[in-house]
N, C-alpha and C positions, 0 to 999 in steps of 0.2 A: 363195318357199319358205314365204310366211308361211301359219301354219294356225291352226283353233281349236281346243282341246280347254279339258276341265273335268274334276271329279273324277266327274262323271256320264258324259262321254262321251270319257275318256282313247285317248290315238295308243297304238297297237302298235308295240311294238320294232321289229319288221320294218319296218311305214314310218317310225317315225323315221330308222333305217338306210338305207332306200331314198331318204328324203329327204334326208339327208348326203349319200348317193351321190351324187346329182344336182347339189348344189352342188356339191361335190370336182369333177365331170367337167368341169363346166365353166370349171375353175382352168385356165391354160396352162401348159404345160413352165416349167420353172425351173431356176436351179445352183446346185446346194447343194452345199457342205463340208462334211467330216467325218471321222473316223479311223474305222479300218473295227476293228470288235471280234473280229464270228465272217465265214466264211467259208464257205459250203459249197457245194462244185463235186462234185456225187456222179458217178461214171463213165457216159456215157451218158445223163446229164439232158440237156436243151436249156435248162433257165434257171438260174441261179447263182445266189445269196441273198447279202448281204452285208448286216452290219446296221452301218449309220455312228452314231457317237457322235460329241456335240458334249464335249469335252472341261469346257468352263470355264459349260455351264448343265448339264450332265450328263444331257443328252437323247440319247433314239436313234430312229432309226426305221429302218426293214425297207427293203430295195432290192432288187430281182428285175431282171436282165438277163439277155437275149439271150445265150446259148455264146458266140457271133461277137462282141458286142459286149465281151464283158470277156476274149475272146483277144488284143482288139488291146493288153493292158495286163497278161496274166498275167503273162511275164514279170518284171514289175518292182513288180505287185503284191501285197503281204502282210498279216496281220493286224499292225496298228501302222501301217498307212500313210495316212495322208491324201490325202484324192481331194477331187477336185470333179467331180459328175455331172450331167448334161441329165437331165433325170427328170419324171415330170408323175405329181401325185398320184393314186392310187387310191383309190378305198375297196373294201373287199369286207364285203360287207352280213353273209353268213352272220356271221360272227366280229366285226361293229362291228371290223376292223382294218385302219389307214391304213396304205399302204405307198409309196414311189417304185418307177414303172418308168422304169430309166434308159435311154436309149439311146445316149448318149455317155459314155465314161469320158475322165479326165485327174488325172494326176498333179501335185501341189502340186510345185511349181520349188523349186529351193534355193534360190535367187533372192530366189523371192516370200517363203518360209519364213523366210529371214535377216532381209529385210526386216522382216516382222512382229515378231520375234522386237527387233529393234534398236529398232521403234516399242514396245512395252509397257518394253522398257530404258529409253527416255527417260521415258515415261510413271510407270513405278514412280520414279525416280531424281526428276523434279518433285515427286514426294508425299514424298521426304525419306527410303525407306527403304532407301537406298542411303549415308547420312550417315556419316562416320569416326566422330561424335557419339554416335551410336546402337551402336557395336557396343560388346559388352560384353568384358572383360578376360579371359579363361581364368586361369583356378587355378595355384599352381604346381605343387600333384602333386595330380591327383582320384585322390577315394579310389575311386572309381565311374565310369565311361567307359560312358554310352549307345552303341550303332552298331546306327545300321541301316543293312542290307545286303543282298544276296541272300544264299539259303542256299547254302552248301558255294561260294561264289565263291571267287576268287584275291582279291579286296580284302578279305572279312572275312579270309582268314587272313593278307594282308599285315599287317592294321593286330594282329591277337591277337599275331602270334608276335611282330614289331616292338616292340610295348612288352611285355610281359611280357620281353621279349629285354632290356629298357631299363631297367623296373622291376619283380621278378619278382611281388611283392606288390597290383598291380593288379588292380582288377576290374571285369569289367564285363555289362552289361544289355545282351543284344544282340538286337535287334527282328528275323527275317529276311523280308524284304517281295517282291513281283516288284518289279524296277530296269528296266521299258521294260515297255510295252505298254499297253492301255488299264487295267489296274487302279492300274498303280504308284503314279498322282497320290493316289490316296484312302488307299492303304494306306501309303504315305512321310507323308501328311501325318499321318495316325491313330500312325504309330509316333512321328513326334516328339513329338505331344500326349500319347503316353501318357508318354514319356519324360521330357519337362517338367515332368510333373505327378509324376514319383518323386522323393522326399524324399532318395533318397541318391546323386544322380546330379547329378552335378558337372561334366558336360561331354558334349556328343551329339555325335559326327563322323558324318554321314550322306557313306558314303562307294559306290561303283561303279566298274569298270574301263573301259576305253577304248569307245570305240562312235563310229559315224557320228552327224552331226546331228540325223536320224530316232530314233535309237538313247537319244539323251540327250535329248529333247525332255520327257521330264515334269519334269525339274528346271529346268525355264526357266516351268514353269505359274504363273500367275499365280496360282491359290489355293495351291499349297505354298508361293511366296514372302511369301506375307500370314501362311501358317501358322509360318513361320522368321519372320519378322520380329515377330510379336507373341512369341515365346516369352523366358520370361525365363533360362531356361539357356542357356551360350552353345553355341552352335553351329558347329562348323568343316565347310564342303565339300571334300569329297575326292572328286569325280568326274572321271573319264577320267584324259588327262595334260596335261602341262605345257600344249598348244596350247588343251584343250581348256577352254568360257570358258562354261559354262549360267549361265542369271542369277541359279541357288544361290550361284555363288560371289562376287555382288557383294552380297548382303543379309545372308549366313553373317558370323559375327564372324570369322570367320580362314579363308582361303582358301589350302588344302593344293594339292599338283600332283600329289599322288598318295596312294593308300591308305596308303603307306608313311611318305610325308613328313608324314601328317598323325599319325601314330603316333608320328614323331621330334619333332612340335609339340607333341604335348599333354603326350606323358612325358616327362621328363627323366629321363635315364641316369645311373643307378645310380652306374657308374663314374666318371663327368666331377663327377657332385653330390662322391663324396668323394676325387677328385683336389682340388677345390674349398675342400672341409670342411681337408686338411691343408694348405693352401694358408693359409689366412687362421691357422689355428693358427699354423703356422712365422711367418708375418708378425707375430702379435703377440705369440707369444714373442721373437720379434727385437724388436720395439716395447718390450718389459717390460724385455728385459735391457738395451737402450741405455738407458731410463730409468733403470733401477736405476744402472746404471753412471756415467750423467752425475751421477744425486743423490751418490754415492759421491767422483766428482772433488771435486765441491762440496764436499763435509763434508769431505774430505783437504784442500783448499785452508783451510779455514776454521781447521780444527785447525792448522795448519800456522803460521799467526799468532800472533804475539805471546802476545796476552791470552791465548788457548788454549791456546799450546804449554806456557807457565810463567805459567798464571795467579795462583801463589804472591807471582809479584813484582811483581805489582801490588799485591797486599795487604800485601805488604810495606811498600812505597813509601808506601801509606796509613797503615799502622801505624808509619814512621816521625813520616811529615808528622803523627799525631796524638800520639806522644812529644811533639817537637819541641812542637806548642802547649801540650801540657801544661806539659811545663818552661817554658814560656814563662809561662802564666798562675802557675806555683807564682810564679816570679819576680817578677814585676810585681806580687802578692798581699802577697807578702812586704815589698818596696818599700813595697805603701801602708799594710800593717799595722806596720811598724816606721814611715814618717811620721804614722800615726797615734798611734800610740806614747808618738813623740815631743811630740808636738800637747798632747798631753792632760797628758802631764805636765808640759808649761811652761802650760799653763793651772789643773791640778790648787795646782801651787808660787801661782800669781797668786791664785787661789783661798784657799790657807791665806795668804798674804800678808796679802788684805784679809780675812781671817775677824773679825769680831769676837772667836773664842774666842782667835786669837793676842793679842788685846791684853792678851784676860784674863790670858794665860797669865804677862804680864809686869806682874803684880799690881793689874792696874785691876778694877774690878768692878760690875756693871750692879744698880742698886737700881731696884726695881719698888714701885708701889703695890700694894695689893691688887686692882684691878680692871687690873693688867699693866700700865698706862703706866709709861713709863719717868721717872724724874724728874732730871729736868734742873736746877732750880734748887732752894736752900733752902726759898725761897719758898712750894715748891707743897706743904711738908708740914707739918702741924703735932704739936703733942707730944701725947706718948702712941699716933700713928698708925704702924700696924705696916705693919712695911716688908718687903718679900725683897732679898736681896741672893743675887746670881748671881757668885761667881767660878769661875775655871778648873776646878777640880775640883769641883761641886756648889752646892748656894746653902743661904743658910740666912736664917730670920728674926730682924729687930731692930724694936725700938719707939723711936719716938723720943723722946728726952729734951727736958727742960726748954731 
């Protein structure tokens, strides 16, 4: 296939395309997988078109078969369904466009489907995003409730009439997306992202009604699982019923069994919140009155006592016991002031006893020199030397004679 060209002697569309061709013819048959998107079996053609999409690289390419050969699988064939076909590539040069002509059709087994379906479970559950760890708490009353849903289904109006039924005050942002077929994976994963990303949305229940395996195959897709599991709003699954088990509901924070039951998880009833509300009221007015009432015994007990009942006669008792000292210390006061009294006047008597002035009194009298010594003998005076003399009443002076 190798060629040479340059900007002087460039290839023509047409052989580049006829040169694909040539390679492509010479690929052999192969089996390839895929979910079939369109369909078109026109009345009377001889070749049928199916165009298979790979779901999780988001490729497709064209299939043309044989009437006869995709009769042996109408029946049980549909848009949503996964084949695996015998096919050898073509090219068709006019149009540069690759197509598969298949000549054997087969249907994906349940089997095989569950299988797969159970190996990416282990696979994502290995990488942690299956963890109890990882899921987040739901609100106790969102003021805003995300759902995506199909439009005009029995689950959106399970889950609206359900809690509004609950709480009438609710509200919510409701996404309506296709729930099966080949668009659903893009358009579930785009309504949760949008819904993630609103500021006033407090909780997303991506919710859909019952269906076959086939039926519920985009909520088990690996990339809406990655798109649930990075989201920071929580998230509750509510698809099919109680049996039914996509691997939305092992990564979703809280796994509903039904449109309904995830309406009765996320709101709380109106009714049972203030059966609840008078509930703890009665409780703690019974709490306040046995309080009040125990503090009540107390205080009647306490009063009830002695010192409290007639606290007068403690004071009493005190105001006697301090008479009583009083009279006691007047007493004993009096005691030492009358033996003081006493004291003093047999001291005072000893006192005027030894007075010199009593001696006087009994006509002796103290003769002084002029410089106060007292004189004691003749001796020490001579004459004409003025004398005092000191008697009882007064002193006067003398000089002394010859």
């Amino acid at each position: 296939m190798a060629t040479t060209s340059s900007p002087e002697a460039p290839i023509p569309v047409g052989k580049v395309s006829a040169l694909i061709g040539g390679w492509i013819d010479r690929l052999g048959e192969v089996w390839v997988e895929g979910q079939i998107t369109q369909l078109s079996r026109r009345p009377g053609a001889g070749v049928v078109f199916l165009t298979l999409r790979d779901p999780e690289r988001d490729v497709s390419l064209t299939v043309t078969c044989f009437r006869a050969v995709f009769e042996q699988v109408a029946e049980d064939v549909q848009e949503g369904s996964r084949i695996i076909v015998h096919a050898k590539p073509e090219w068709y040069a006019a149009r540069g466009q690759l197509s598969l002509r298949a000549s054997e059709i087969r249907l994906v087994g349940l089997g095989e489907l569950l299988a797969r379906l159970e190996h990416l479970k282990r696979r994502l559950a290995t990488e942690g995003l299956f963890a109890a760890e990882r899921k987040k708490p739901l609100p106790f009353l969102p003021h805003c409730i995300g759902l995506v849903t199909g439009r005009g289904s029995a689950a959106e109006r399970d889950v609206l009439e359900n809690a509004r039924r609950r709480w009438p005050a609710v509200r919510f942002e409701v996404r309506n997306v296709p729930v099966q077929g080949n668009a659903a994976v893009a358009q579930v994963s785009a309504a949760v992202r949008e819904l993630d990303a609103h500021a006033e949305v407090d909780v997303i229940i991506v919710a859909r009604g019952g269906g076959s395996v086939e039926d519920l195959l985009p909520f088990s897709d690996e990339g809406l699982i990655r798109t649930v599991a990075a989201a920071r709003t929580p998230v509750v699954s509510a698809i099919g019923h109680e049996p039914d088990q996509p691997l939305l509901d092992f990564v979703a924070d809280l796994r509903a069994s039904t449109p309904t039951d995830a309406a009765k998880r996320v709101v709380p009833d109106v009714g049972e919140e203030l059966t609840k509300v008078h509930q703890l009221r009665d409780r703690a007015r019974r709490h306040v009155f046995g309080r009040v009432e125990r503090e009540l015994a107390g205080l009647a007990s306490v009063r009830s006592r002695p010192v409290l009942a007639a606290p007068q006669q403690l004071v009493e008792a005190r105001a006697a016991e301090v008479t009583a000292l009083l009279e006691r210390s007047r007493r004993c006061l009096g005691h030492r002031l009358d033996g003081a009294e006493s004291d003093l006047g047999h001291t005072l008597a000893r006192v005027v006893a030894l007075s010199p002035l009593a001696t006087l009194e009994r006509g002796y009298a103290v003769v002084q020199r002029a410089d106060g010594h007292v004189v004691t003998d003749a001796a020490q005076v001579t004459a004409g030397e003025e004398l005092h003399v000191r008697v009882a009443e007064g002193g006067f002076g003398v000089t002394v004679g010859q």
